[in-house]
N, C-alpha and C positions, 0 to 999 in steps of 0.2 A: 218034789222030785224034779231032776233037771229036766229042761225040754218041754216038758208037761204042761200043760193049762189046766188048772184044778176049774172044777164045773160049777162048785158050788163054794161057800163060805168056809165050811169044816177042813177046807186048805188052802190057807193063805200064804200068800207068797211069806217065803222063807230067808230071803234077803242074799240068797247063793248066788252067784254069779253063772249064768249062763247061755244059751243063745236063744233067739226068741223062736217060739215053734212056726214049723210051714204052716199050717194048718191055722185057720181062727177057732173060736169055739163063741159059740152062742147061745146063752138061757135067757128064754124069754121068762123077763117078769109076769107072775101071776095076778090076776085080777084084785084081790086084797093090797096084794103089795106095792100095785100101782095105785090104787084108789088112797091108800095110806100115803105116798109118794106126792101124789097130785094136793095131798089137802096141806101137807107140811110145805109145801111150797106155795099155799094159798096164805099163810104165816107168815110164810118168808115173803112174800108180795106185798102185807100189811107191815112188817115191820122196816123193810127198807125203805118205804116209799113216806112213812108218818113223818118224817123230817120235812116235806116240802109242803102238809101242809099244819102242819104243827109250829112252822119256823116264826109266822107273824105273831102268834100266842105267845112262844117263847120268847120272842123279843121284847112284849108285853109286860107280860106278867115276871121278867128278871129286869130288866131294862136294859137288854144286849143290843148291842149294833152288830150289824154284818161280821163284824172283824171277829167279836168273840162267838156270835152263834156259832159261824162256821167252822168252829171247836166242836160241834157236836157230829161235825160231816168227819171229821179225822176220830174222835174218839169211836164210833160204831166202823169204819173201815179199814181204822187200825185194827182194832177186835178181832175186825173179818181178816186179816190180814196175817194176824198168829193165826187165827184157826186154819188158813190155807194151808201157814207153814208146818202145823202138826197135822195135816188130814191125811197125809201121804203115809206118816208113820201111824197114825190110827188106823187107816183100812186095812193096813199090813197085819198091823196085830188084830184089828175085831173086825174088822170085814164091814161091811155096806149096813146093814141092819142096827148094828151097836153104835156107829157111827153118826148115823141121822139121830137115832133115838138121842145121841147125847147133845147132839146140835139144839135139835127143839127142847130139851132140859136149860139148857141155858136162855134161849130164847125165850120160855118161860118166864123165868128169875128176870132176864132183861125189861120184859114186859111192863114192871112194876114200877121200874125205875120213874115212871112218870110221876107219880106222886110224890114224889122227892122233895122236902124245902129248901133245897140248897141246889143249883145247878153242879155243882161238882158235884155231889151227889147223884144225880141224874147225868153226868158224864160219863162214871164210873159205870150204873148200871147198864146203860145204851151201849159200851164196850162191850160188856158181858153178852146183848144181847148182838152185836156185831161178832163178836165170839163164836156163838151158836150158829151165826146165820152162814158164817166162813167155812163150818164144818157142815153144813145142811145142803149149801146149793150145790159147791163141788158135787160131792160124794153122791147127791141125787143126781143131777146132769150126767156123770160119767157113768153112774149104774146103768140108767137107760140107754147111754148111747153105746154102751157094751151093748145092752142086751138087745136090742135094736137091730143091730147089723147095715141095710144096705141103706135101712127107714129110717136111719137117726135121726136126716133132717126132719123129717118129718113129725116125728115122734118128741122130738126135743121143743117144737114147736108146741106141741100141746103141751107139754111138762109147764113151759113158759107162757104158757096160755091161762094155767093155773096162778101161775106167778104172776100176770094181770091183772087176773081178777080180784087178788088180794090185793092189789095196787087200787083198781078202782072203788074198792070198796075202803079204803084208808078214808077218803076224806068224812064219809058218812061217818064213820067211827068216829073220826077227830070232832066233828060236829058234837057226835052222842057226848063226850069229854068234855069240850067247852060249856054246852049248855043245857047237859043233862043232871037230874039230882043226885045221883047216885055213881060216878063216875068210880069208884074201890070196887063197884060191886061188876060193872063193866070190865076193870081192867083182870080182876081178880079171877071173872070166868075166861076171859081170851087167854090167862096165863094155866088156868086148869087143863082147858082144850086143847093147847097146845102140848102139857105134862099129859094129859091122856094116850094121845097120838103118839106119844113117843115110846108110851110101855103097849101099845098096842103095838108097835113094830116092834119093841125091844122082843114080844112075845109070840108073836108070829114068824112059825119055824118053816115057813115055805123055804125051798133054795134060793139066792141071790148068785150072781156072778162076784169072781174072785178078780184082782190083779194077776197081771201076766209076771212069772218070773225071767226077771231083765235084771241087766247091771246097768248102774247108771250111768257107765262110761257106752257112750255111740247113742243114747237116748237124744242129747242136744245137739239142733245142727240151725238152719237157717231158715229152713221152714220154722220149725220152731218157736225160732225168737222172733216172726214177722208175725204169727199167728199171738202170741204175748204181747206186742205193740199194738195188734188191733184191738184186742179185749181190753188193752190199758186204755184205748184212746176210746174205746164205745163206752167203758162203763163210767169213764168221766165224763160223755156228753151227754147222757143218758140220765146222771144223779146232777149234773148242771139245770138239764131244764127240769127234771121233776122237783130239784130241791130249791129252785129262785124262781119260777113261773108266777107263783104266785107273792110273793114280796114285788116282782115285778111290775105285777098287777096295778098293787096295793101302793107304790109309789109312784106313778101313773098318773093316779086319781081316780081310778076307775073304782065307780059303786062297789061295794061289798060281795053284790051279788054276782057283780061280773067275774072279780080276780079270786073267789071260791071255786069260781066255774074252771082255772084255765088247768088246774093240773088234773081236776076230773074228765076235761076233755083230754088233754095231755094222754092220760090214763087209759082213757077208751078208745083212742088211738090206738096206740100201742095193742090193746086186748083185741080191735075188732084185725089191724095188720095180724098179728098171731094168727087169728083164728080162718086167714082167707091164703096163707103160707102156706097150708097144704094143697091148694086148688093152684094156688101159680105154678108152684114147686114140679107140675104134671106138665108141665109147658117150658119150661125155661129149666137149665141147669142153678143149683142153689146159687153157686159163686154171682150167678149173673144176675141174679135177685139179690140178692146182698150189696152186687154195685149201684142196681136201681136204689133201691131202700137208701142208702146212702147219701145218694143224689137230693131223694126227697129230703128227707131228715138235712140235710147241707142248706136247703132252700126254702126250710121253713124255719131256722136259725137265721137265717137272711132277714126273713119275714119280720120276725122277734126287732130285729136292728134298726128296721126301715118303718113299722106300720106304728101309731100312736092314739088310733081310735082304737074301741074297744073289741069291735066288730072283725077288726084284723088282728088284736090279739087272738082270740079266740078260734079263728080260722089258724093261726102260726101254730098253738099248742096241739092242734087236732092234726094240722100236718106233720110237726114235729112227731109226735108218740107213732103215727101208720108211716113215716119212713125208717124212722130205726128199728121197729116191731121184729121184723125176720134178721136183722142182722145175728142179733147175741146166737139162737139156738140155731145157725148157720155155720157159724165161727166153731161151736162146741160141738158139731158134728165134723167137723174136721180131725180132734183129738185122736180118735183111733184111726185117723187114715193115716197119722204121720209114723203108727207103727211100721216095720216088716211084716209085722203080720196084722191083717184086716180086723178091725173090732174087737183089738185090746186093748186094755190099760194098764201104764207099767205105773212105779210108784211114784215117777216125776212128775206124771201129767198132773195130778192137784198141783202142782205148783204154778201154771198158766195162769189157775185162780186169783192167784197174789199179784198177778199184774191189774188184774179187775181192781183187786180192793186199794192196791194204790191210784188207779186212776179216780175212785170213788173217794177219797180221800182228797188228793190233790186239787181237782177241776175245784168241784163247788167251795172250796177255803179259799182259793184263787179269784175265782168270783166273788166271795164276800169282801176278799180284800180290796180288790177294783173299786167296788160299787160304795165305800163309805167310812167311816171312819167308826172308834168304838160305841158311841151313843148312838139308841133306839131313835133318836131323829135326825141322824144323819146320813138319811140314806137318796142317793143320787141314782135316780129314775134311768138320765142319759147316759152316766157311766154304767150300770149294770146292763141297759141296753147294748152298749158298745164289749159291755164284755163278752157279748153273748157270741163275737167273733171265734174266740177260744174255742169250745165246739166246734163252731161252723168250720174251721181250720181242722179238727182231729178229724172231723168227717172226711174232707178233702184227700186226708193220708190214707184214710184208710180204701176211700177208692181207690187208691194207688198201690196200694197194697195187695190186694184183695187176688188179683191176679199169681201173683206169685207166691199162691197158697194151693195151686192147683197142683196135683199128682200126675208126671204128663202120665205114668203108666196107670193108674186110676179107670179101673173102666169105666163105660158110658159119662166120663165129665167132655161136655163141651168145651170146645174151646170157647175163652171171650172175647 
């Protein structure tokens, strides 16, 4: 119906062209739906994150150098990168629920790809599961920060908080894989659990929120495309250090124990910043916490350049993960403020997504290419240090950026 904001899934936008309603509308997710929500994105936290520290094995056991690992950073965010560009026209036609569920169906099947004997092989599959993951984080993120309303920062903070924790929990797994006996029987249940999750939501008939019906012309403007630079430029420094932190390490010369350590702390950065984003957020306007975070994350990419004992890697990774921590679910609460109307989402906004998985794509193949040539033993310690400028540089934009993302008519945002 024109004008209208359907309340729940059983009317999805229709593709009619019309104006956006005065009114917002808001359904809050229910407790099932977000408990399903938060664990498929503890999936998505383990499967994006297994590249950084998966990379040193894979370069092992194929005998890649940087140049072709970082073939595996473009196959899983290109993946992600179709899924962005179909999730707009999937929501439309199956709404938030059939959506995820098919995300994590793929993620599944991706899951397996490990076992692969042929790295094209496991290209192919890590696509699939970049596929799944492109349709999974969208379409979770903007569910919430619909249903959210004034708390989305807030709220998108835990979502991401979730997304963490499956991050810091990737290395123990990747361990369990290296050196555990039964590694089919490992991957085989994470790829069940994940196929579970997903007929659990497919089957779980509580309401969701719909897409607002908009025409796509007046949707793009300049906000817009600043808030798509920044995502492009966080999710590239963000899959920079989680996906070479530890290769970093590891050509360094730092103990075994040490450059295992740096994207678990990396990680728990990142999770412990998430989880103290709602405590600041009480004090300071988001935007201006996002500049801060920035700052940090800018200065611990510094650190990464400057420090060569192990003692200051380790402090770089820790500061690195707690200053970009509040950026992403900062950014993605912005999305329905750049409607006319408050706390919706029209069908374009999955596409902001697609600038994430290009920058997730771009950054770290650009770092592999820096730091060495195609063979497993030629990999340059100094140049990957020096690469690690690239980020430290996307941060710097994005503080400058960040500002002119504010709504002046926006209430209660502070000025920065």
């Amino acid at each position: 119906m024109m004008g209208r904001v359907s309340t729940t899934e059983a009317e999805p936008w229709n593709g009619e062209a019309g104006k956006l309603p005065l009114s917002s509308s808001r359904l809050p997710l229910r407790h099932f739906s977000r408990f399903c929500l938060s664990f498929g994105f503890v999936f998505a936290g383990i499967l994006t994150t297994w590249l950084g520290s998966l990379l040193p094995w894979l370069c092992a056991r194929w005998n890649l150098g940087p140049a072709v690992a970082g073939n595996f950073f473009i196959a899983q965010f290109g993946g992600s990168s179709l899924g962005v560009i179909l999730n707009g026209w999937l929501l439309a036609k199956a709404g938030y629920r059939n959506t995820l569920a098919l995300g994590l169906a793929f993620m599944s099947v991706g899951t397996l790809s490990l076992l692969a004997a042929h790295p094209g092989q496991a290209l192919l599959g890590w696509a699939l599961a970049g596929f799944g993951m492109g349709l999974l984080i969208p379409a979770g993120n903007l569910a919430l920060a619909q249903a959210s309303g004034a708390q989305a920062a807030g709220a998108l903070n835990g979502l991401n908080l979730a997304w963490g924790a499956g991050a810091l929990a990737a290395p123990a797994l990747v361990a369990g894989l290296m050196h555990g006996r039964h590694p089919l029987l490992t991957l085989a249940l994470l790829a069940l659990a994940q196929l579970g999750l997903g007929l659990a939501l497919r089957w779980d008939r509580a309401p969701w929120p719909a897409l607002t019906p908009a025409p796509w012309r007046g949707m793009m403007n300049r906000r817009w495309g600043w808030l798509g630079l920044c995502i492009f430029l966080y999710v590239g420094a963000e899959n920079s250090a989680g996906g070479w932190i530890a290769t970093l390490g590891r050509a360094s010369g730092l103990h075994r124990h040490f450059w295992l350590w740096l994207p678990w702390l990396f990680w728990a950065g990142l999770l412990g910043g998430r989880a103290l984003a709602p405590l600041w957020l009480r004090w300071i306007s988001d935007l201006r916490l996002a500049r801060i975070s920035a700052f940090v994350a800018g200065c611990g990419f510094a650190l990464f350049m400057a420090v060569r004992l192990p003692d200051g890697l380790l402090a770089a990774a820790l500061l690195t993960g707690l200053g970009l921590a509040a950026i992403f679910p900062i950014l993605l609460a912005q999305i329905p403020r750049l409607s006319a109307a408050e706390n919706q989402v029209r069908p374009a906004d999955p596409w902001l997504f697609l600038f994430g998985g290009l920058g997730g794509a771009v950054f770290p193949a650009l770092l592999g290419r820096f730091a060495g040539g195609r063979a497993a033993s030629v990999v340059s310690a100094a140049r990957l240090r020096g690469a690690m400028l690239l980020p430290g540089l996307a941060l710097a934009v994005i503080f400058y950026f960040l500002p002119r993302l504010r709504r002046a008519s926006a209430p209660g945002n502070r000025v920065l």
